[in-house]
FIBASE-869430 format. One record per residue (C-alpha): x negated, y, z; residue in three letters. Coordinates in steps of 0.2 Angstrom, whole numbers, plus 5000, padded with zeros to 4 digits. Example, Ala and Ser with C-alpha at 12.3 -4.5 7.8 and 13.67 -1.06 7.14 Angstrom:
BEGIN
493849785039ala493249955036ser
END
This chain:
BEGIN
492549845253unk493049775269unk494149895275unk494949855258unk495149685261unk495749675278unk497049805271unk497649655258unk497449525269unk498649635282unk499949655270unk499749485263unk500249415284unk501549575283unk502549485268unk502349315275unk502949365294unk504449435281unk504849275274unk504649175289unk505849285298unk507049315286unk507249155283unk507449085301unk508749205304unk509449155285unk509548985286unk509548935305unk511149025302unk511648915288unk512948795298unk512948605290unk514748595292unk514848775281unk513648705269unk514648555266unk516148645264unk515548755251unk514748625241unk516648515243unk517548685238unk516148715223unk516648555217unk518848565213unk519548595197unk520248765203unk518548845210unk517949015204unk516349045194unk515549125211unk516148965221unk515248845210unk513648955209unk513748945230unk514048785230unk512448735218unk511548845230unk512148775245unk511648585239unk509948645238unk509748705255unk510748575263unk509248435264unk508148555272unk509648595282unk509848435289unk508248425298unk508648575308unk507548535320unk506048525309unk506248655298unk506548785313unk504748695319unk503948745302unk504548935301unk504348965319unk502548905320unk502249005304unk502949155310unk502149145325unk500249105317unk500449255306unk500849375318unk499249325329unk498249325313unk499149515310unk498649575327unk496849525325unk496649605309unk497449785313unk496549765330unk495049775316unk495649905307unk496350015320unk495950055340unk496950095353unk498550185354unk498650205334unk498050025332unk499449975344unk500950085337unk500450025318unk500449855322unk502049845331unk502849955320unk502049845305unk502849675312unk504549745321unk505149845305unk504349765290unk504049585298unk505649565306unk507249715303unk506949725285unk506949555281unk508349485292unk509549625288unk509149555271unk509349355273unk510749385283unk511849455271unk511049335254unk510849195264unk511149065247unk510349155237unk508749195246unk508449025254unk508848935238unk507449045230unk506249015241unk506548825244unk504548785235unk503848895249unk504848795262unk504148635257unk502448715255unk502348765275unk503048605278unk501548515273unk500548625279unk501248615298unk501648445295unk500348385310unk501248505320unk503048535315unk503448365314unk503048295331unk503848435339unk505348405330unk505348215334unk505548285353unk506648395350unk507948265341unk507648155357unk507948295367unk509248395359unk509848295348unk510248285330unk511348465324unk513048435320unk513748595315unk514948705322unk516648605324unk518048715327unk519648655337unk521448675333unk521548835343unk519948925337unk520348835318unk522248955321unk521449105328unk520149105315unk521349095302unk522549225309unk520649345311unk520449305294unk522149345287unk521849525294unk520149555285unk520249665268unk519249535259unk520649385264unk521549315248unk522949255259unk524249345272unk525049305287unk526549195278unk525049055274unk524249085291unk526049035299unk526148895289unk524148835290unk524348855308unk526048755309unk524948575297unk523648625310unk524948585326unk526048465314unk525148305321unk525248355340unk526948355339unk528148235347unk529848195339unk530848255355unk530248435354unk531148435336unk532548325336unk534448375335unk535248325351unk536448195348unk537748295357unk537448425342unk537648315331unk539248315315unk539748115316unk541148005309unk541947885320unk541847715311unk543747685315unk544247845308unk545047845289unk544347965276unk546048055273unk546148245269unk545648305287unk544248205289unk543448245270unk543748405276unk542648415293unk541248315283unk541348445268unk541448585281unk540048495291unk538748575278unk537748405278unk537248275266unk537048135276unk538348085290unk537947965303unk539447845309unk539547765326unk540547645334unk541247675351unk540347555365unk542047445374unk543047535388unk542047455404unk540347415397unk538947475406unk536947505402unk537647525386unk537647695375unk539347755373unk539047805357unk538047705345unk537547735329unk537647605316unk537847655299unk537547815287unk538747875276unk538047995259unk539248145256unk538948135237unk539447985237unk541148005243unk541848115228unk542447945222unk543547915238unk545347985235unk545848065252unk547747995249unk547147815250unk546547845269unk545047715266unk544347645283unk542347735287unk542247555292unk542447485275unk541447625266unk540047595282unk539847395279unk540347345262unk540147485253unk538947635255unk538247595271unk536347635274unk534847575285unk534347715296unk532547715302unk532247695321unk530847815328unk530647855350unk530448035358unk528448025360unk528047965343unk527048115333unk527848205317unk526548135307unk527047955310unk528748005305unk528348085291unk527447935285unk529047835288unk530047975275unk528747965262unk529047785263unk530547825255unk531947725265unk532747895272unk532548055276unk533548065291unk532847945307unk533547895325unk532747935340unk532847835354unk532247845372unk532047725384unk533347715404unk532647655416unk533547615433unk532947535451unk534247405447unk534347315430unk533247315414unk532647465405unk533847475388unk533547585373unk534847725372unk535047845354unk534548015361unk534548115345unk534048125326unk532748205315unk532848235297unk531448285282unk532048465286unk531648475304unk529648425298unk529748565285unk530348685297unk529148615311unk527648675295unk528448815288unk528548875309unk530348955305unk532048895300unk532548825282unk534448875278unk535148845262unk536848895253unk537948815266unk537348875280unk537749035292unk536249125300unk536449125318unk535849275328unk535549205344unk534249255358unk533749075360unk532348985351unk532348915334unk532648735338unk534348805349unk534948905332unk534748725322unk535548635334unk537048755333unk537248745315unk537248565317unk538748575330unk539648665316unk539048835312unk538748815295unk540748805291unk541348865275unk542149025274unk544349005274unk544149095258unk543048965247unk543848925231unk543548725235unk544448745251unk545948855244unk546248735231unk546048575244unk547248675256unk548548695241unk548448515238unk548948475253unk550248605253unk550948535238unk550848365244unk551548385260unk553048485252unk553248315240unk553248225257unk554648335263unk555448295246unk555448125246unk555848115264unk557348215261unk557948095243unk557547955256unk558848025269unk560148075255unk559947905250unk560247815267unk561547935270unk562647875254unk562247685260unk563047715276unk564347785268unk564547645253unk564547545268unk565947625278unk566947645263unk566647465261unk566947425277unk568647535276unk569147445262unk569147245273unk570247325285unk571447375271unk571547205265unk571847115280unk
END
């Protein structure tokens, strides 16, 4: 009768040094910061029926999570107790070497292989279920479990969860991406990893040089040719700058000052030859925002959402030993160069002409902006624009030519005339 009740009272301690070890490997390895994203991600319109039922799951182990410290106190001393309590016994129920190779083989396979290969790979599920257990051992190591826990928080600390930074966040992503199991590929790793970088960026990695950039001298005159360059250009938005004063110095030559909308100028006429400046000041001129070299993308892209452009200045400061530091405009970024920057390759659209250049992506952009984005000579906009001028330049030729056969049969009305005076006198 006692043999059989040690038996019981062994395989009772067997199943509870199974609990206590599967779950200390179970939910020790529960991170607070992976609980907390499974519960947010449990909670959106757009999450599966298996995400919802972790994330319930996950919001019941999270308070008992939270005490780290004291919950590995309570399974640890439990563990602990019934494994002495499991050597005494079989030291009872067996001698020597068999005693010693059954009650290791009792508590190493049963008491700890078994039951963490299981919690390990049910972690939710399994520490969700057995929750009422958890608070039960609590109570009952309380005198114990808690004082000790109490040190190690003055210790140790309080645990904050694994925080990842922005390169293991990427290289986690892109190990991810190559699992069987990932419901993303690498074209949303690029881009996650490109948000991830977005706000460590400064503006003067991206920019367009201003050497690169397509601009309209503000005393030039919007006649054919110069329609034609800005339709050629490839851009929506021009930029217009006034030439600094022959002589001037500490003073950018070319500055900036106004910003001139291409759709805009389907209602210019080219044979009027209206003044940029006109169009710049009175008429469709345009604030541009004014950000430096060292300020971050994600300032800038709060400056385009704010909706007063999407195309900005950048300036940087010169400094010399002799005179005051002056602000000079060093280049321009636009809403595209922010996309690209996320998207981590280059945007082109219907007007553009893919490069192929050995340099990198920024050097391909800025030589699209110098112009490599011209239209073909065959575009049907452009033969039509050529023949007009064609046809007005042979009208031109007309007219100039009725204006000299007109001067012509002046001069002579006036010879004849004058022949006729000396006849008379």
């Amino acid at each position: 009768m006692a043999s059989a009740a040690s038996l019981i009272g062994a395989l009772v301690l067997i199943c509870l040094s199974a609990l206590f070890s599967g779950l200390t490997l179970g939910l020790m390895g529960l991170d607070k910061m992976g609980l907390q994203i499974v519960i947010e991600s449990g909670q959106r319109a757009e999450a599966s029926a298996r995400e919802r039922r972790d994330a319930k799951l996950a919001q019941d182990i999270l308070p008992f999570r939270s005490r780290g410290n004291l919950l590995l106190c309570t399974l640890l001393f439990g563990n602990v107790a019934v494994n002495c309590l499991l050597s005494i016994l079989m030291a009872d129920l067996t001698s020597g070497l068999a005693g010693f190779l059954i009650s290791t083989l009792s508590i190493v396979v049963f008491g700890e292989i078994v039951p963490q290969s299981v919690c390990s790979r049910h972690p939710l599920a399994i520490g969700s279920a057995c929750i009422p257990l958890v608070y039960f051992f609590v109570v009952v190591t309380f005198f114990v479990s808690y004082p000790t826990s109490l040190l190690l928080d003055y210790a140790l600390g309080q645990d904050m969860g694994t925080v990842y930074s922005r390169n293991q966040l990427k290289g986690m992503l892109e190990m991810y991406a190559k699992t069987k199991e990932a419901d993303f590929g690498q074209e949303e790793t690029k881009v996650m990893a490109g948000v991830v970088d977005f706000s460590q960026k400064n503006v003067g990695a991206c920019m367009t040089p201003l050497r690169d950039v397509f601009m309209v001298d503000i005393e030039a005159q919007l006649n054919f040719e110069t329609i034609l360059s800005i339709f050629q250009s490839g851009h929506s938005r021009i930029p217009v700058y006034e030439r600094a004063p022959a002589g001037s110095l500490g003073k950018e030559q070319q500055q900036v000052v106004g910003l001139l909308f291409v759709k805009e100028l389907v209602l210019v006429d080219p044979e009027d030859s209206l003044p940029v400046r006109t169009i710049c000041h009175h008429w469709f001129g345009r604030d541009i925002p004014i950000v430096f070299c060292d300020c971050k993308l994600s300032v800038v892209m709060q400056v385009f959402k704010s909706g007063r452009s999407h195309m900005a200045l950048v300036k940087d400061v010169v400094t010399h030993e002799e005179g005051d530091p002056y602000y000079i405009t060093v280049g321009i970024i636009t809403l595209e160069d922010l996309l690209e920057e996320i998207l981590q390759e280059e945007l082109y659209d219907e007007s553009d002409v893919h490069v192929v250049t050995a340099h990198s992506r920024k050097a391909e952009k800025n030589q699209l902006a110098a112009g490599g984005a011209e239209m073909p000579a065959d575009h049907p906009l452009l033969l039509y624009l050529e023949a007009k001028q064609v046809r007005k330049r042979q009208e031109n030729e007309k007219e100039r030519e009725r204006a000299q056969g007109r001067e012509r049969e002046r001069k002579e009305e006036e010879e004849e005339e004058e022949g006729r005076e000396r006849l008379q006198k």
